[in-house]
N, C-alpha and C positions, 0 to 999 in steps of 0.2 A: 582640305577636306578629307583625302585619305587618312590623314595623323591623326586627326578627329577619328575617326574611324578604328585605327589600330588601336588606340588609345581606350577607346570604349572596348573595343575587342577584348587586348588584354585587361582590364576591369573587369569584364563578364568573367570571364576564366580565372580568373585568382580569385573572386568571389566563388565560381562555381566547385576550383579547387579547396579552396577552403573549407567547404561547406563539406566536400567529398573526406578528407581530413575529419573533419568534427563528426560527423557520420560515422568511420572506421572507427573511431573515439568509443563509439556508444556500445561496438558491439563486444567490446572487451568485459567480459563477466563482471570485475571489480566493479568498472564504472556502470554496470547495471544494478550490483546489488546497493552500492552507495544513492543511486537515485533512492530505491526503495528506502532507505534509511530515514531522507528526509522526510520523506512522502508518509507516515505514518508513525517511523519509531521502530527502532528492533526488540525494547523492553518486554518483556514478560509479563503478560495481565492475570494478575488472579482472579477468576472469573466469581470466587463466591465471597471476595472483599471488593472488590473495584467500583469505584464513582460511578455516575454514569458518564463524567469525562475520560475515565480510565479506561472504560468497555469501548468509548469511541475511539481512543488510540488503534483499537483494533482496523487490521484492512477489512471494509463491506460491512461494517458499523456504523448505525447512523443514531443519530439522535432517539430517536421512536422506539430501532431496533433495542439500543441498550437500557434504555426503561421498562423496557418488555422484560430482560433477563433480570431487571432488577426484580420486577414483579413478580417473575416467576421464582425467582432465588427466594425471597420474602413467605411467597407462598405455600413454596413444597420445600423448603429448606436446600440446604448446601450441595451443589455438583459433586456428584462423587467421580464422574470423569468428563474429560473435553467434548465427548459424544454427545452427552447430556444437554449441550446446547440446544440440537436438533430437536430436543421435546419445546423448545419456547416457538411459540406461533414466528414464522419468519425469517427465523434463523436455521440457514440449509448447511448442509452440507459444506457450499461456496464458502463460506465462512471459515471453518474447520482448512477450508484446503489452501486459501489465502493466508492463512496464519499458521506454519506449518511449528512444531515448536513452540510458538508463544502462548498458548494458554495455558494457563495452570489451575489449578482446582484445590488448593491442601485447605 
């Protein structure tokens, strides 16, 4: 019964070290900007050609949101800068600061 015992013991702790390991893992900057990588795309969106698949590469782009900029590109013509975003209903700021770099406007 004790062996049983150790036995699970040590199991808990080489699970709980492990985890402590994969954890220290995460907080290494590389293997944080590499998450971001997948999670989105680091590519460069050009905000006054892009799909509306291409606006949602963007981080805090959603479906709805990037039919709006399409609508608004369409309407009042081409972004002259990344700022410009902030005039389309719903797109704040957050957007601009989630994608720090990647919007282009030529």
């Amino acid at each position: 019964m004790k062996t049983m015992r150790l036995i699970g013991v040590l199991g808990l702790a080489t699970t709980c070290l492990g985890g402590a390991a994969a954890s220290a893992d995460s907080e290494d900057p590389a293997v944080k900007a590499e998450g971001k990588h997948h999670a989105k795309g680091e590519a460069k969106v050009n905000i006054n050609e892009a799909s509306k698949a291409d606006l949602m590469k963007l981080e805090g782009v959603s479906a709805g949101m990037a039919q709006k900029i399409i609508a608004y590109r369409e309407a009042h013509g081409p972004f002259k800068r990344a700022h410009d975003l902030e005039k389309v209903d719903g797109v704040g700021k957050v957007v601009l600061e989630k994608n720090p770099g990647r919007i282009s406007f030529k």
